[in-house]
N, C-alpha and C positions, 0 to 999 in steps of 0.2 A: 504494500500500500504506500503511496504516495502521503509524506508526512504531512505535506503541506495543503493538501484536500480538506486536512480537518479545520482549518480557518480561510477565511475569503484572500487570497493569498495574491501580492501584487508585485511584481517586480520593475524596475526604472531604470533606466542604464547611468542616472547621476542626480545627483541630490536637485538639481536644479527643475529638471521636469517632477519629482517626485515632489516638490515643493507646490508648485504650480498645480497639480494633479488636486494634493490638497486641498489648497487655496480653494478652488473650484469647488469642491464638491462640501468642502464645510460650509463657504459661500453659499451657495443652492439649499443645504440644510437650515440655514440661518433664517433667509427670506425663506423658505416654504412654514416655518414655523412661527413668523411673527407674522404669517398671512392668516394662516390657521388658527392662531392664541392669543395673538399682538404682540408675542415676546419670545424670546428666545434665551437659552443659556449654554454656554461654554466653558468649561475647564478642560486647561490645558496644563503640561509640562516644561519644565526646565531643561535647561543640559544647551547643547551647541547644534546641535541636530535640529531642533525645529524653526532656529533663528531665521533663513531663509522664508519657511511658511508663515513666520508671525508677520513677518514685511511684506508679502506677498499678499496675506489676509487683510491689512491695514489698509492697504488702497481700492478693496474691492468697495463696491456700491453698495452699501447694506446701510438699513436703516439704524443705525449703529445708537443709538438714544431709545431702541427697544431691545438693546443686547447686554446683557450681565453675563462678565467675563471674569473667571475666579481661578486658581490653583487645583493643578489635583493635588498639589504637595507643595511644603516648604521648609528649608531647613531655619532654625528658627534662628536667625539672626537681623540685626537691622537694615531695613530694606537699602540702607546705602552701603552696606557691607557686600564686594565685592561676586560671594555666594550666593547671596539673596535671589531666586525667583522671584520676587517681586520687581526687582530691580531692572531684568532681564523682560520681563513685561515691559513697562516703562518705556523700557530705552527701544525696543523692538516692535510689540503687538498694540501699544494704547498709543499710536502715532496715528498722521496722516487722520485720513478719514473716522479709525477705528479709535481716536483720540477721544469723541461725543458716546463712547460706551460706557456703561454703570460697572467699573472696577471694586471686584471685592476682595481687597486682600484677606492675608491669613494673618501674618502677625501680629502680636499685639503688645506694645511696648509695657513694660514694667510688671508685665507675669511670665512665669515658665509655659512650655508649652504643655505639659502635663493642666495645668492651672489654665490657659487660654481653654483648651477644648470645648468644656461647655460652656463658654462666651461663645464661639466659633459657632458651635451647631445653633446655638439659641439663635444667633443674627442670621443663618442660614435655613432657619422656619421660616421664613416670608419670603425667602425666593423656590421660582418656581421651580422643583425636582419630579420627576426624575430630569438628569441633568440633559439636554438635547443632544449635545455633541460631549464628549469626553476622549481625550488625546493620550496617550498614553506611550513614555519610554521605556525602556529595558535595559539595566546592566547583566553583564557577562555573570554577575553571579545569579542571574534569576529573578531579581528584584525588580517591579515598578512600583508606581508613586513612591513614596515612604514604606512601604512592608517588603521588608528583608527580614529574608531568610535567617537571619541572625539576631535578630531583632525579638526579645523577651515579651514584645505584643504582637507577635505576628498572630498568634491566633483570638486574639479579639479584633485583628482588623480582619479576621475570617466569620468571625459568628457576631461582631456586633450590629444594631439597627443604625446606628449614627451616621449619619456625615461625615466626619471627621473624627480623626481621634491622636494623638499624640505616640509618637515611637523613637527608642533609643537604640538607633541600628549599633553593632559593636565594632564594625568592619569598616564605618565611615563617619565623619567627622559631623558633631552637631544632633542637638534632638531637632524631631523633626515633627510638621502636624501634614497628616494625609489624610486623602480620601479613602473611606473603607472599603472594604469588598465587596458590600449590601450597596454602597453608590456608585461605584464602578458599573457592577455590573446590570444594574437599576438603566443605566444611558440608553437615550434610545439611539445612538450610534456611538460607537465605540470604533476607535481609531487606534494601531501601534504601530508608530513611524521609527524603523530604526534603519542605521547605516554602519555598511562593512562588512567585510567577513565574518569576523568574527561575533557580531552580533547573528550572523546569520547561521553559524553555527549553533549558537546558545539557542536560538529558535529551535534548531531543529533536534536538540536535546530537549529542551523543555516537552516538544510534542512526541517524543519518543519513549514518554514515561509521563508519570500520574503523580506521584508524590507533590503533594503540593508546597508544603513545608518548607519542602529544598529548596523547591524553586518557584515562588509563588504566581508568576507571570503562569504559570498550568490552569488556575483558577479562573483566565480568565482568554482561553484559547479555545475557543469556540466556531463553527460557521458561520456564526453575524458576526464575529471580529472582524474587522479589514483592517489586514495588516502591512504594511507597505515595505518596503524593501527599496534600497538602493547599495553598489560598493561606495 
């Protein structure tokens, strides 16, 4: 069996169309949802990989004043700290056009993020979930949003109801607050954009076994995932 049959499976010969590809089709998501609702919602991820598609999304034509745009994750530091997801937002996806969007950060200055969480979810009841679009990366050890596989909460961000919840991966630097598993997989489209080989290996182990544990990106590899690929 072809490994890659088990999720919607896309390949791109360079980050540049796979961006664009994106761009497109969260765009089209975006507007067919604030047609249907009046509003729309996205979370996205951090890293270097989706930089091209946040600037790509930015200039598209979207009614961008009925779009609320959040993290699927954050390490928790201050948004002008160099690591910061928020920051990486800012500078990249809340420009141009995509500037007049309803930005909802995650962190929250002068509590942990253990302590932030239920502020987080409470401000996170009055928007609208399930979430429309949700973006999603992958490190080589198996890990998306915040739940790692090392991580002493990885199984409350498999069984809790929440929104978000707080994790102290051991393998990388910072606590952190993520989207759980219950909203993950809650989206009504679900996106994993990675790049390289070796990401594309790590895919094809993840779908080559079940343990979820190990590698928690299993949990969430499915037929309606669309997952996109470029080297």
């Amino acid at each position: 069996m072809d490994l890659l049959s088990k999720v919607n499976y896309r390949a791109f010969s360079d980050l540049q169309l796979q961006s664009e590809f994106l761009a497109d089709t969260v765009a089209q998501i975006l507007i067919q949802q604030i047609a249907t609702s009046g509003s729309a919602t996205l979370a996205v991820s951090g890293g270097s990989t989706p930089k091209l598609f946040f600037t790509s999304l930015s200039h598209r034509d979207i009614p961008w004043e009925k779009v609320t745009i959040t993290l699927v994750d954050d390490r928790w530091v201050e948004p002008s700290h160099a690591d910061s997801n928020q920051q990486l937002l800012q500078n990249n996806l809340l420009q141009n056009r995509a500037a007049a969007a309803n930005f909802m950060p995650l962190f929250r200055s002068g509590l942990t993020a253990s302590d932030a969480a239920a502020v987080i979810n409470a401000d996170f009841a009055d928007v609208k979930q399930p979430f429309d679009v949700v973006l999603l990366g992958m490190g080589n050890d198996g890990h998306t949003a915040s739940l790692f596989p090392c991580s002493p909460e990885i199984d409350q961000g498999f069984s809790t109801q929440d929104t978000y919840l707080a994790t102290q991966p051991s393998t990388a630097p910072y606590s952190r607050i993520s989207l759980s598993a219950h909203a993950i997989c809650s989206a009504r489209h679900l996106f994993l954009q990675i790049k390289g080989e070796d990401k594309h290996q790590t895919l094809q182990k993840a779908l080559s076994a079940e343990d979820q544990l190990s590698m928690p990106i299993r949990h969430f590899l499915n037929p309606t995932t669309n997952v996109i690929w470029c080297p």
